[in-house]
N, C-alpha and C positions, 0 to 999 in steps of 0.2 A: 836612757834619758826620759822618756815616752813614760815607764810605768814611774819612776819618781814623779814626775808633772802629776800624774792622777793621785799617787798619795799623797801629794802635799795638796793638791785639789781636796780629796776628801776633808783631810784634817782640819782646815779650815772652816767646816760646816758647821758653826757653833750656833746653837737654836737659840732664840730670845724668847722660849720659854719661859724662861725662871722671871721674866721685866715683867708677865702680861698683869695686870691688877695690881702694881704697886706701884705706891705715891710716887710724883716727880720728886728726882732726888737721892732715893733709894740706891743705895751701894750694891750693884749687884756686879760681878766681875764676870767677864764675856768675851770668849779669848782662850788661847791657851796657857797653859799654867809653866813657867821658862825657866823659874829659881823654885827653888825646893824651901826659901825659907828669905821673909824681904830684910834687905841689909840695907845699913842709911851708911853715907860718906856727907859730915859736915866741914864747912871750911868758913871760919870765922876770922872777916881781914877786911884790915883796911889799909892804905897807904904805906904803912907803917910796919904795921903787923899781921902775923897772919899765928893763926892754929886751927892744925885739924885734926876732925875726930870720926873716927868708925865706930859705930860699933852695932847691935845684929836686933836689938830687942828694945820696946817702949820703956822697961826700965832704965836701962840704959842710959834711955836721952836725956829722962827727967832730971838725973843728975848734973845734967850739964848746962850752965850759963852765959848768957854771951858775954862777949867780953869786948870785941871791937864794932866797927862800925855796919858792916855789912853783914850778910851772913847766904852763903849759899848752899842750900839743903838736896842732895843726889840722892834719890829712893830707886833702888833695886828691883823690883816685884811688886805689883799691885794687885794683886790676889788677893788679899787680905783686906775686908771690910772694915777688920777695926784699926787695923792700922793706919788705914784713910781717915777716918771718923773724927781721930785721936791728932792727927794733921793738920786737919781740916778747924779742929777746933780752938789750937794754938794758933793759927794763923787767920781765923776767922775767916775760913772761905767758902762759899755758897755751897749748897751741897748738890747744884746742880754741876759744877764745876767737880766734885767726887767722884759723880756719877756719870762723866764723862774722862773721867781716867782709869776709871776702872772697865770701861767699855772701851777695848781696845781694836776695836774696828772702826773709831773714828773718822771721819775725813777732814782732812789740814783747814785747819778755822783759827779764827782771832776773835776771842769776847772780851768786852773790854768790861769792865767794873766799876765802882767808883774808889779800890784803892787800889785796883793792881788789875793787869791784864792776862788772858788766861791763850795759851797758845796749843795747840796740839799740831803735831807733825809726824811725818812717818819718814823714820831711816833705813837704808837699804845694806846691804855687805852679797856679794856676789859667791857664791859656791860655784869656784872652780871644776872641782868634778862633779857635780851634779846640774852644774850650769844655771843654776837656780839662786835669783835675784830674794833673798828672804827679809822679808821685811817687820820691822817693831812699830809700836808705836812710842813717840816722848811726845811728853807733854809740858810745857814747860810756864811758870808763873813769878810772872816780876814783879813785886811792891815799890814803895820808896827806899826800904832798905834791906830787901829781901830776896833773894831767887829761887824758888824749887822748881826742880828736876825728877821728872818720876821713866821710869826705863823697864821694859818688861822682863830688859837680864840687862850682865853687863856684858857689851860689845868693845870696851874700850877707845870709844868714837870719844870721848871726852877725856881720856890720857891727855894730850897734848896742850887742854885748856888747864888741868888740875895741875901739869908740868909748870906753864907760864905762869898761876900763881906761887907756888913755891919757891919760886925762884927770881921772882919778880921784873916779868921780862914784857917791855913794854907799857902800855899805862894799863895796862888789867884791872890791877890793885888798886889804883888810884881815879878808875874810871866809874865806879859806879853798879848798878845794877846793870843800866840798862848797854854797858860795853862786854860785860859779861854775856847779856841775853844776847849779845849780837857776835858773840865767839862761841857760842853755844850752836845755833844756828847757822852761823857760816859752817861746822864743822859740819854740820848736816847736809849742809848742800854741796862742801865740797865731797864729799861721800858718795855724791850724785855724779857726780864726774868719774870717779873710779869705777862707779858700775857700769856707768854707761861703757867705758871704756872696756874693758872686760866681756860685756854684753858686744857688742859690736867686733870683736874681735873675734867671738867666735861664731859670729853670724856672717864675718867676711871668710871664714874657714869652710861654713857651710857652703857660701858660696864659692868657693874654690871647688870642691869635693864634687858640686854639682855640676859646674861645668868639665871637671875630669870624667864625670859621669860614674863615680867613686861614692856618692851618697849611700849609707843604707837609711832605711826611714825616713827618708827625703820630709814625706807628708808631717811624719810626728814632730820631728823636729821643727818644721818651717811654725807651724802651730805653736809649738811650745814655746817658740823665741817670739812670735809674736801678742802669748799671754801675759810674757814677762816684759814685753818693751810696754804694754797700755799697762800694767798693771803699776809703771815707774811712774810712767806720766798721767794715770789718775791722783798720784801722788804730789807730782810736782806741778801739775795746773792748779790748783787750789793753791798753792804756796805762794803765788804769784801775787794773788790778790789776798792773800795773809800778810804779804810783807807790803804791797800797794796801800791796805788799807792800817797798816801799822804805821809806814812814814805819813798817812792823813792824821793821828791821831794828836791829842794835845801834846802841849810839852810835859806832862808831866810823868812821862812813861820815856821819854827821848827826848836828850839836850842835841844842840844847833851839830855838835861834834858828832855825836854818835849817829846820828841822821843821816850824814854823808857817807857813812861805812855801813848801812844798813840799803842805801841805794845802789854801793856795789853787792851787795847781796841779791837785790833783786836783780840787779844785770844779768846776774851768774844764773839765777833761776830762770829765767828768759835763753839764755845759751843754753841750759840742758835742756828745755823745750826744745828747740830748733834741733839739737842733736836727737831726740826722740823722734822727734818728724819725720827725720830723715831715714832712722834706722826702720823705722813702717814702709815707708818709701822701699828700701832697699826689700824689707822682707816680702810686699808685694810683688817687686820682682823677682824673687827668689822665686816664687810658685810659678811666674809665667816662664821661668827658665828652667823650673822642671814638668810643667808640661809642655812644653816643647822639645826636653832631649828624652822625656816618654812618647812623644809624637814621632821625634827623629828615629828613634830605635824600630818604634812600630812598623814605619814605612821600608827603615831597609832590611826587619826580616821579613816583609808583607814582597820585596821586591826579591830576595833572595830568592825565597820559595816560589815566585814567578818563574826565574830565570832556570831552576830547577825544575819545574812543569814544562819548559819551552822546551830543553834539555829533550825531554824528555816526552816528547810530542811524536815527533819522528818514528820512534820505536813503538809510540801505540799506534800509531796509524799502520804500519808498513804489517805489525801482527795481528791488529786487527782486521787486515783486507786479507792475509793468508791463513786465517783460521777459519773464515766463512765456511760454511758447507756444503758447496759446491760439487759439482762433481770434475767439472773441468777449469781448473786456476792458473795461471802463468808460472813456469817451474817446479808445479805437483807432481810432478814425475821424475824431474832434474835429479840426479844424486849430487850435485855442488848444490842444490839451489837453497837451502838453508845457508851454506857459506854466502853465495849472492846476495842475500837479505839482511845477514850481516852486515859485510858490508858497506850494500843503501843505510842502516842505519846510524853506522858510524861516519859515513859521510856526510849523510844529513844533518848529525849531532857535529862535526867539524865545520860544515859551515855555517850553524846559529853560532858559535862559539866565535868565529872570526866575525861574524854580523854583531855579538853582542860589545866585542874588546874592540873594532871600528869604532861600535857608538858611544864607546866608551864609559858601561853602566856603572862600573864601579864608583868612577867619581861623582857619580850621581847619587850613588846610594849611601857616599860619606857626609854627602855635602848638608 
């Protein structure tokens, strides 16, 4: 777990090199590169109707027309400069807003515009075996009749929204841009509940393991879970005040309806805080509960090897006073008197032995 934590540490080190001296605005992509090649999924619906369309290249698109009321555009991979450019320019949007989607180290903000507002957020999916919280960035932008969706791969965190329009389940279709931006977003944050959940799971295992005193890497781990618990909630405290200052904004981005399913969104973001809190909480105890069963350990082989010396006192003294070089010593002449010295010091060694199981050391040295 420990050398995974440091690769994915390195990897991450993407220089802003390539930004220094070019205009604000400038498409420069910052991050790593996730899809081999960017693929658009359209879905053009309204109430009524619905069609969708894939497909992998700008030629592609240009072929294609809308046809209904709404229209919500999912981009794959934002590596690609001209591809942003070529989006940007159909949909007329700043190209400061480009140049923050192709900068995929963003932190969770809300800019509003004067036709549409521009969102970026970061999702999470949890790596069971390698325990590791890995996170994207979406970015996501709503007009009056319009949605884009950009994703640095697919994760399939949006299945279940593309499910509901297909099949037209619930007011999806009939709801607008901005009941779409707010199914888009719950799915992001309910994504924040499974990881937490998952993350916490195996942080109550560490702590089990610790107090069996069954840990190995005690230190790496306690560290590592707690790079991945701040690195969720740098994520999701900005959210907070993403969706605070989303429900301030006019109506023309949010009707009276969608407003009220956008404030249990923030709720939920507020609950995965408190649950982040708490898992910090808990990881800071995890450290004080392993240096304390490294303190426990210490004392009882610090006290074994006592009780071992004590042991073992008797027989240096009793050879050390009959090896002196004297000429005249008590039983230097004795042919038993090596057996008598014997045993004084088994006798001696028998009664610390009943003076140490009186005082009962053992349960001292468990405790």
């Amino acid at each position: 777990m420990h050398k995974q934590s440091e690769r994915k540490t390195r990897r991450r080190r993407t220089p802003y090199a390539s930004k220094i001296g070019l205009a604000p605005g400038s498409i420069v992509h910052i991050g790593d590169v996730k899809v081999d090649q960017t693929s658009f999924c359209v879905f053009d619906y309204d109430a009524s109707a619905l069609r969708e369309i894939s497909f992998s290249t700008l030629d592609e698109s240009r072929q294609q027309k809308r046809e209904n009321r709404w229209i919500w555009l999912n981009v794959h991979g934002v590596h690609e400069p001209a591809v942003m450019e070529e989006i940007g320019r159909r949909f007329n949007l700043h190209p400061l807003v480009l140049e923050d989607i192709a900068n995929t180290h963003q932190r969770p903000k809300l800019d509003d515009y004067e036709h549409y507002a521009f969102i970026v957020l970061r999702s999470f999916r949890y790596d069971e075996t390698q325990h590791d919280a890995c996170s994207d960035q979406v970015s996501l932008i709503v007009g009056e009749d319009f949605v884009l969706s950009f994703q640095e791969r697919s994760s399939g965190l949006f299945d279940p929204i593309r499910n509901r329009l297909r099949k037209s389940i619930g007011s999806l279709r009939s709801g607008g841009p901005d009941a779409l931006l707010h199914a888009l977003i719950d799915a992001v944050v309910d994504q924040y509940f499974v990881v937490v959940e998952s993350l916490a799971n195996d942080i109550e295992d560490l702590e089990d393991s610790l107090i069996a005193g069954t840990g190995k890497h005690s230190i790496e781990d306690i560290n590592h879970f707690k790079r991945e618990t701040l690195e969720i909630r740098r994520a999701v405290w900005p959210l907070r005040e993403v969706l605070g200052s989303l429900l301030r904004m006019p109506g023309a981005v949010l009707n009276k309806d969608t407003e009220l399913y956008f404030r249990d969104v923030y709720d939920h973001a507020v609950h995965v805080i408190e649950q982040l809190d708490s898992l910090r909480e808990l990881i800071g105890g995890l450290m004080d509960i392993h240096l304390s069963s490294v303190s426990n350990r210490l004392n009882a082989e610090v006290r074994m090897l006592t009780v071992i010396t004590t042991l073992f006192a008797p027989a240096t003294l009793l050879t050390g006073f009959f090896g002196m070089n004297f000429h005249y010593l008590p039983l230097l002449e004795d042919h038993e008197g090596w057996l008598i010295v014997l045993i004084m010091i088994a006798v001696a060694g028998a009664g610390l032995i009943l003076a140490l199981f009186w005082r009962r050391w053992w349960v001292r040295t468990n405790a």
